[in-house]
N, C-alpha and C positions, 0 to 999 in steps of 0.2 A: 809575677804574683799569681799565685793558684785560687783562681775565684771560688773552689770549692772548702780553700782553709777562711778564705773573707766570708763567704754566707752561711761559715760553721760557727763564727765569731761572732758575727752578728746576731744567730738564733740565740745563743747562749749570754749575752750579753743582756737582748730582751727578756728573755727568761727569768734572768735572774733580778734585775729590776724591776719584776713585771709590774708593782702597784706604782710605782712611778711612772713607768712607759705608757700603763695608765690613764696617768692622771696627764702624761705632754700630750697621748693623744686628744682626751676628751678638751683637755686647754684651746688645742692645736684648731678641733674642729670648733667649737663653737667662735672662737676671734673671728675665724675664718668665714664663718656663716654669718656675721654678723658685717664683716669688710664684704660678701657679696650682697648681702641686705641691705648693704649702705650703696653698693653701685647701681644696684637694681631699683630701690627707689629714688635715687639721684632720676634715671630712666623714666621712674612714672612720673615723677612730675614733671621733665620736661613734656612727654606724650600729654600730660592732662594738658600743662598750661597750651599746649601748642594746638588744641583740641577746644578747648573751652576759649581762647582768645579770639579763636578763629569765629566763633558764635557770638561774641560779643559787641554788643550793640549801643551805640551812644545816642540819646533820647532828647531830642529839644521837646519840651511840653510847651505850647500854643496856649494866653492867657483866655480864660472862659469869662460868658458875665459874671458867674459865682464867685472866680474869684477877685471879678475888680470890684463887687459888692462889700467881698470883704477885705481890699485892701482900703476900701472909704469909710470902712469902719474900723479901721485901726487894725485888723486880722490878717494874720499875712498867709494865704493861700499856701496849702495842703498838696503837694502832686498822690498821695500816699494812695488817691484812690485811682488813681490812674494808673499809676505803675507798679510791677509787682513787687512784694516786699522781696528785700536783699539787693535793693537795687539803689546806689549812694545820687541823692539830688544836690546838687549847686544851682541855689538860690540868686532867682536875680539880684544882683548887687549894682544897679545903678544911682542914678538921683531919684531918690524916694523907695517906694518900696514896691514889689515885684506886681506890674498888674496897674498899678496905681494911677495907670491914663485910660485905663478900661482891656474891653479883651479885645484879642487879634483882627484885624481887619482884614481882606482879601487881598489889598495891595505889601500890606507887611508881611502876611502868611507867601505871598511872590516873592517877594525881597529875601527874606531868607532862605527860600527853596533854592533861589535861584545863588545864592552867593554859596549855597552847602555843597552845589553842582561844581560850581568854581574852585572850588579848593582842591588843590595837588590831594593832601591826604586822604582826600572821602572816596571812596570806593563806591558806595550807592548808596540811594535817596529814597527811604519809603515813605508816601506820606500815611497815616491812620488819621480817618475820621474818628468824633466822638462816638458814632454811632459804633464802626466796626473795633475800637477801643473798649467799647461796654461788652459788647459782643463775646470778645476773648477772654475778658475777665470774668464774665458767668460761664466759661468754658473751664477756666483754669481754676476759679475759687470761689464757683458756685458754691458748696459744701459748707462755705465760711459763712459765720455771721452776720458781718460787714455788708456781703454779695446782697444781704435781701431789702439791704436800708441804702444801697447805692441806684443810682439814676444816671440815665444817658447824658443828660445833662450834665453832671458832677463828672463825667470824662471827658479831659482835654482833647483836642487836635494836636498831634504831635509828627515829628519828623523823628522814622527811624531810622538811625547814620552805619553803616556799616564802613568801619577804617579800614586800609591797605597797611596801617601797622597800630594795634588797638593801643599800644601801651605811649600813644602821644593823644591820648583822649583830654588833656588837658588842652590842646588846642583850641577843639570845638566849645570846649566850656569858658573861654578868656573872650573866645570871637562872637559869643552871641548867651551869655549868661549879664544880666542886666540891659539888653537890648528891649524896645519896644516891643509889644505882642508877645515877649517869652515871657510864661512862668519862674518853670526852672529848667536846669540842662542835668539828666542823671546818666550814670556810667555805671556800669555793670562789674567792668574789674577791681573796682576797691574792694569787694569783698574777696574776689578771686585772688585778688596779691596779698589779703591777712589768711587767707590759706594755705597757700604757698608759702607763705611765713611760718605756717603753723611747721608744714608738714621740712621745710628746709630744716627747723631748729631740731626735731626730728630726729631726723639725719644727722646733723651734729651730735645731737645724743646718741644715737647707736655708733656712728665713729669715735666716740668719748670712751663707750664702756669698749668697742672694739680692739680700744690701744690698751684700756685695761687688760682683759684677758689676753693680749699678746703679752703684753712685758709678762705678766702670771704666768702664760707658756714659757717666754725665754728664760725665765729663772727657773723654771724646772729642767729643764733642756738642760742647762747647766748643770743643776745639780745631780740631776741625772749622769751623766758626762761623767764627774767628779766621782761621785759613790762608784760608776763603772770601772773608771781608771782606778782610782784605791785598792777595788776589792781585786783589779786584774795587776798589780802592781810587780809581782812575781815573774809573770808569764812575758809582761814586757822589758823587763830587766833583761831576763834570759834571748828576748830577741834582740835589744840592742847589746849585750856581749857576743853573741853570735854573727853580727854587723845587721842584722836589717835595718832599714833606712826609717828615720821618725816618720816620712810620709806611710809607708808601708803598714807602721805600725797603729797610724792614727786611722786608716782608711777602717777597720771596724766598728771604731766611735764614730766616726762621723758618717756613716751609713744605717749605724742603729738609730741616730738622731735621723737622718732624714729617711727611714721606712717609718719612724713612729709617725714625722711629720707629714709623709703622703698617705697613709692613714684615714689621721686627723683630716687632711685636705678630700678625703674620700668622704667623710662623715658629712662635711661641712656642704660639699657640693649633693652629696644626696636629701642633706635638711630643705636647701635653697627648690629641689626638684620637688620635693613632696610639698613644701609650702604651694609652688606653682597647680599640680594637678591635685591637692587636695582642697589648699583653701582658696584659688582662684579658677581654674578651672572644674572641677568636680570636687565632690565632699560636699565640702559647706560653696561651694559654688558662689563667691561673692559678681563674675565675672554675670551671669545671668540676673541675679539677685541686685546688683545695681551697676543699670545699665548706663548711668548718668556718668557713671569713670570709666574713661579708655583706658583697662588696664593691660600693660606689657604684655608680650606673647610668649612662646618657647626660647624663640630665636635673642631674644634680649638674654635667657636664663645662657644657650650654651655660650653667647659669646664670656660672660664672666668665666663661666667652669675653666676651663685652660689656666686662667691668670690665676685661679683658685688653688689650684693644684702645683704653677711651678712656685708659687709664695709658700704653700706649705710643703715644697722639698724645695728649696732653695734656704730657707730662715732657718729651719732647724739646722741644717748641713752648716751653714755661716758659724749661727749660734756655737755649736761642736767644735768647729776651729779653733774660733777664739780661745774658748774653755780650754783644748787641750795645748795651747801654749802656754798656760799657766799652769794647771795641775799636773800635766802629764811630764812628770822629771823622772827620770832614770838615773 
């Protein structure tokens, strides 16, 4: 086979299709940029969760007099000013209601230090005073309203729990939520996991419209393929009476499909790059601008590229195949 009649066959093939070939590239690349947008953020969120779980902290609040005052008058103590907002509280739940034998004593504030020490799961044990508790909080939300009508006093004693694996924080909350001396027990990751939630479902949407624009691509490919073979329908007559072989004959279809598709696989992996250093690393720099998300690096973008590129010459080339055992008769 003379590779110089194949890549005469090919130009001419693209040419003459060209608002099709087109339209399979621009198909081609966006699915494509969308199946690496979908791998890449699959990536950040692991990096987030694995980042932000590592920081997460599960809270025993320490009952104060305020609020066994108000659990005797029927009011069931508030952690809200003790702990920062976004942060989910479980409320003691024993016999009566949370506080309701007065606040923590020195030998129950032992007791539970010393039983948080014991447990397999607990990693480490901080304790915060009310006072170095008030402390942080005109640190962190002085600025607020709240901060100037709050008192050392209205901050519990609390134990801050660092777990060896955060996503069994239900533990700590079953083993000392309704216990004597505890308020409440709050966790950090419920909000973290309806984020994660958010950002999963996400992701199933750009993998949704992904397979959109794929099938959109494969039926152009096709039809692309078909108008080719039709309008070459002469030229390959004349090669299979002359005996060339149907593989011989299909080898310029199905290389016009996959140069349009490596292309397209080109566009797609230059979108995914320009996304990375314009609106993560420079440009709009979200990467400096919030520093609160560990986001992805380089090394995350090239491992996709490869897979980018043999998907968009491997599917068109497939796609072609198929097609030319149906259309392509002689």
């Amino acid at each position: 086979m003379r590779a110089q009649f194949v890549m005469s066959e090919i130009g001419v093939g693209l040419r003459r299709n060209l608002t099709m070939t087109f339209a399979v590239i621009i198909s081609v690349a966006l699915s494509l940029a969308l199946f690496g947008g979908s791998l890449l953020m699959r990536d950040q969120v692991s990096a987030m969760k694995g980042y932000w779980y590592d920081k997460v902290n599960v809270t025993v609040y320490l009952c104060t007099k305020n609020d066994a005052l108000d659990a005797a008058a029927g009011t069931a103590p508030a952690p809200a000013a003790a702990g920062a907002p976004g942060t989910a509280a479980a409320p003691a739940a024993g016999n009566g209601k949370p506080c309701s034998k007065g606040a923590v004593t020195p030998e129950q504030k032992q007791g539970i230090e010393r039983e948080l020490k014991k447990m397999d799961l607990v990693q480490t044990v901080m304790y915060e005073s009310s006072d170095e508790a008030y402390k942080h909080y005109k640190e962190r939300f002085g600025h607020t309203a709240l901060a100037s009508v709050v008192t050392p006093d209205q901050m519990p004693d609390s134990f801050r729990v660092k777990l060896k694996n955060p996503e069994k924080y239900e533990v700590i909350t079953s083993a000392f939520a309704g216990r004597d001396g505890v308020q409440s027990v709050a966790d950090q990751s419920t909000e973290l996991d309806n984020l994660f939630a958010l950002l999963g479902t996400l992701n199933v949407a750009a993998l949704g419209i992904m397979l959109i624009m794929l099938i959109v691509a494969l039926l152009l490919i096709v039809n692309t393929v078909r108008v080719s073979a039709f309008s070459r329908r002469r030229e390959t007559g004349i090669m299979r009476l002359v005996g060339a072989s149907g593989f011989y004959i299909q080898v310029p279809f199905i290389m016009e499909a996959a140069v349009a598709g490596l292309i397209g696989a080109l566009f797609a992996c230059g979108m995914l790059g320009a996304v990375q250093y314009f609106v993560i690393d420079h440009g709009i720099g979200l990467r400096g601008k919030l520093q609160l998300i560990n986001f992805i690096g380089w090394d995350a973008v090239f491992t996709k590229l490869p897979l980018v590129l043999v998907i968009g010459l491997l599917m068109p080339s497939l796609a072609a195949f198929v097609a030319l055992r149906k259309y392509l008769k002689v």
